[in-house]
MIRO-680536 format. One record per residue (C-alpha): residue in three letters; x, y, z. Coordinates in steps of 0.001 Angstrom, whole numbers, plus 500000, padded with zeros to 6 digits. Layout:
REM MIRO-680536
ALAXYZ
...
END
This chain:
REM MIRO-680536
UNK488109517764507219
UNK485618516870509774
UNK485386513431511703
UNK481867512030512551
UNK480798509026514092
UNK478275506793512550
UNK475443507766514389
UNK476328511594513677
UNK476795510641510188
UNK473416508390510094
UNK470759511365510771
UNK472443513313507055
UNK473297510118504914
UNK471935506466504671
UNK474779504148505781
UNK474653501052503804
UNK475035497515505878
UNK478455496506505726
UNK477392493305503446
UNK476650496040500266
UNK480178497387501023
UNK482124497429497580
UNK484902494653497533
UNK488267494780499380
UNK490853496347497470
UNK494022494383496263
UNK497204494996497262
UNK497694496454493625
UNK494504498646494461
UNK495667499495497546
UNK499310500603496035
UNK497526502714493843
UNK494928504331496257
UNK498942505255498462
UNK499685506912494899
UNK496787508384494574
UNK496909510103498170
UNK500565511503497741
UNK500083512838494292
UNK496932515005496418
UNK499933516612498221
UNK501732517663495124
UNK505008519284496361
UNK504623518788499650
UNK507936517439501728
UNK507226514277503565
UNK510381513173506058
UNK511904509545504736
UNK512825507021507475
UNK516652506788508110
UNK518799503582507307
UNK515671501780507222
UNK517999498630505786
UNK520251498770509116
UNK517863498308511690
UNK517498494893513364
UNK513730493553512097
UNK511741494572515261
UNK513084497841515113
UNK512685498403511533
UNK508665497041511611
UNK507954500202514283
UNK509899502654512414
UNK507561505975511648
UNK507839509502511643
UNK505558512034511450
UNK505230513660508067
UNK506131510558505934
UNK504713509094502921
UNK503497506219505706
UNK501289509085507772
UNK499830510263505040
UNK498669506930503784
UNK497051506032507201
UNK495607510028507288
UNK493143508690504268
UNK489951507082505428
UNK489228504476502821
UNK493104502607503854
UNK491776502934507092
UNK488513500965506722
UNK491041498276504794
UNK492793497346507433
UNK495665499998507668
UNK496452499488511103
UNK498924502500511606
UNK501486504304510041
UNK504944502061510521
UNK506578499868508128
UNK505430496623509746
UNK502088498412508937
UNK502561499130505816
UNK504353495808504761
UNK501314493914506256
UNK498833495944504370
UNK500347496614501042
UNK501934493038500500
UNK505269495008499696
UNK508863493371500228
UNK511235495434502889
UNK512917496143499713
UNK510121498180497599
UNK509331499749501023
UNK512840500927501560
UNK513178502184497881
UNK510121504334499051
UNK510939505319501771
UNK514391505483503101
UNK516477508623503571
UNK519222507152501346
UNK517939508087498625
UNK516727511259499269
UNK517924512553501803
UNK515780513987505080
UNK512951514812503109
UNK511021514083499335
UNK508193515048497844
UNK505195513816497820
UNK504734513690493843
UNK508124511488493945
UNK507147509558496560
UNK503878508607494613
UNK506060507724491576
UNK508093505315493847
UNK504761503119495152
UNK503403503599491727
UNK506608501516490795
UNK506019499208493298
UNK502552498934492311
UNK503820497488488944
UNK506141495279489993
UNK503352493670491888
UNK501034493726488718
UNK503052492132486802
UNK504176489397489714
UNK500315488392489958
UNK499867488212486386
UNK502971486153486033
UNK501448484318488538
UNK498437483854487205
UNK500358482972483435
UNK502398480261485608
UNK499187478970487368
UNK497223478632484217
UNK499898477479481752
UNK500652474332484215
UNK496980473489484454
UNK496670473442480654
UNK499703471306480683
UNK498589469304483268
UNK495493468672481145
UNK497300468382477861
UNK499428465363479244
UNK496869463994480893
UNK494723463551477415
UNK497600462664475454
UNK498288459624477601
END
């Protein structure tokens, strides 16, 4: 894979004006573009982070390592140009809306030991991915059943 700059890119494709961009992703979309990254890596070992859950919360929001399902996430462009500001788990909780929790269950060497692959590590933020799906629609269920309440009563009064 090559990197170009704009300008480089600009004299072999038309660059579109940042206002025709397509939308931002979710952080559902965004889980799913991770997924969609590792799964490109098939077998591939990818290091874990060790006893992610024991270090103090500065320590744990700069914890990397090369080769992790984290590097390879900020390695793909399009996370990039979302906001993907590096490849820690302060990063990564910033950009994917993810608890410490599903992050750990991703990531930590606990339950894999020094290294996973990257098909299982795709599984894991695809499960993360639908716990967040279904916390937005809930969401969304909550959010709308209270306003048609909230309607209901206020007619029936």
């Amino acid at each position: 894979m090559q990197h170009k700059t704009l300008d480089e890119i600009g004299n072999h494709a038309d660059i579109l004006p940042s206002w025709r961009r397509a939308r931002p992703l979710s952080n559902c979309e965004r889980l799913e573009r991770w997924a969609e990254v590792l799964e490109r890596e098939g077998g591939r070992r990818l290091k874990t982070l060790f006893q992610i859950e024991y270090a103090r919360p500065a320590e744990r929001a700069a914890l990397r390592a090369d080769n992790s399902p984290l590097s390879v996430a900020f390695k793909d462009p399009r996370l990039r140009a979302e906001g993907l500001a590096g490849d820690t788990v302060g990063d990564a909780i910033a950009f994917f809306g993810t608890t410490e929790t599903e992050l750990h269950n991703v990531l930590c060497f606990c339950h894999y030991g020094e290294t996973m692959s990257a098909e299982v590590a795709a599984a894991r933020v695809r499960v993360a991915a639908a716990g967040a799906a279904q916390l937005m629609s809930g969401l969304q269920r909550g959010f709308f059943g209270s306003f048609v309440a909230a309607l209901t009563w206020r007619w029936a009064r």
